[in-house]
C-alpha positions, -999 to 999 in steps of 0.1 A, spaced: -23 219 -97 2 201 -117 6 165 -117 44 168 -127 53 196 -101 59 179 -63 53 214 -45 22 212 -47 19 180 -34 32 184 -2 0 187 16 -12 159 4 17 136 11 22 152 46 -12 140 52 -5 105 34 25 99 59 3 114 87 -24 90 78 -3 60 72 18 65 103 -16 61 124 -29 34 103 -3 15 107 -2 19 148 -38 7 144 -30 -26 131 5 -32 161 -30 -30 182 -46 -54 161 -22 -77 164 -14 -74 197 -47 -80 214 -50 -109 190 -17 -120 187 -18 -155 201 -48 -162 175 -26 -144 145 8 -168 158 -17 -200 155 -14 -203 114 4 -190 93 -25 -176 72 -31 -148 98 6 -137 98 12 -134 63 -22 -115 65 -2 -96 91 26 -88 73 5 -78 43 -17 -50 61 20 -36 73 31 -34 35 1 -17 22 5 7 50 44 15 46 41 21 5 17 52 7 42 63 37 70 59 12 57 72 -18 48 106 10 80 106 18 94 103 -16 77 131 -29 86 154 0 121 152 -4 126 190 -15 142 199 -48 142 168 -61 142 161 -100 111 150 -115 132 123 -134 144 111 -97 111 106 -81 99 93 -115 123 61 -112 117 66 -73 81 51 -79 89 25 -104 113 8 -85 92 13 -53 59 0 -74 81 -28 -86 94 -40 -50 64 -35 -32 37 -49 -62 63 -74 -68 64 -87 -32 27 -80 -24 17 -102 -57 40 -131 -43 28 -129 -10 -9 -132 -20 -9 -158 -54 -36 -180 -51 -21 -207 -33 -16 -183 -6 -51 -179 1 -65 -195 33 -90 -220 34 -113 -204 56 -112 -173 31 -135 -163 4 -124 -158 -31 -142 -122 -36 -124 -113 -2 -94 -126 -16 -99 -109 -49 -108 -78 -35 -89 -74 -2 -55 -90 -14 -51 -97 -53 -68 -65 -63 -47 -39 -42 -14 -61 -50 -20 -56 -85 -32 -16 -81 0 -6 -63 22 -23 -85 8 -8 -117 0 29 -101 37 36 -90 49 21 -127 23 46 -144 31 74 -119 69 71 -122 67 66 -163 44 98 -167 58 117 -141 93 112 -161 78 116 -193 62 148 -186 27 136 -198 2 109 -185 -10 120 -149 17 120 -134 11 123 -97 -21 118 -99 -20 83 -103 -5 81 -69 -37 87 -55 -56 55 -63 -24 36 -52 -28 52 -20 -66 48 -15 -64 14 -24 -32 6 2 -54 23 24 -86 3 20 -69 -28 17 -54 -23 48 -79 -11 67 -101 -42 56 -72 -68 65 -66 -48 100 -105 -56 109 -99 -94 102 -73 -91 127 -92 -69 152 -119 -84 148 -128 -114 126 -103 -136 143 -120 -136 176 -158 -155 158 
């Protein structure tokens, strides 16, 4: 499998949009049975809003690279611009005066920070190697996508669950 070829990607990112898709029905539960808790502060809301963007990016990047016949140099700038708006916008949305009161720094650091600054830098290496021909390629969209996922996952529980203790 090549990591500058999108054919043979397309299980994978049928399975990234499938997963995503679900994931992010998951957390319109979330924060519906807790919604009058999330509406409180606006802590929980950006929180909110944060879980839904780490969930849409691996559903566009899956989407991206299913779009057949596509040139390499295409999806390349594809996942730049989409690391730049969506790391761009996560890393503004979770600086550190963003960070609740009632919220640890390692959870901060791991849960927000950390996946803000993955995505961000994944889609710029994916789209620069995938352009160039040499690097990875595609295969740096899967650590982008793991960590979207995780990071989401661990922000839906806060909302599922944390907010009700």
């Amino acid at each position: 499998m090549s990591g500058y070829q999108t054919e043979p990607w397309a299980d994978f990112s049928v399975a990234v949009v499938g997963a995503s898709a679900a994931l992010t029905g998951l957390l319109f539960v979330a924060v519906s049975i807790n919604v009058e808790q999330i509406l409180a502060g606006d802590a929980l809301t950006a929180r909110s809003l944060n879980a839904l963007l780490l969930f849409l990016v691996p559903l566009v990047v899956g989407t991206l690279v299913l779009v057949p016949a596509q040139p390499r140099a295409a999806l390349g700038s594809e996942l730049v611009l989409t690391g730049a708006a969506a790391g761009g916008l996560l890393l503004r949305m979770n600086r550190p005066s963003n960070r609740g009161s009632l919220e640890p720094l390692l959870s901060w650091v791991l849960i927000r920070l950390l996946p803000s600054a993955t995505i961000g830098a994944g889609l710029l290496a994916a789209g620069v190697t995938l352009s160039a021909g040499a690097g990875g390629g595609l295969y740096w969209v899967v650590p982008v996508v793991l960590v979207a996922f995780l990071g989401g996952l661990a922000t839906a529980w806060v909302l599922l669950v944390e907010v009700r203790r």
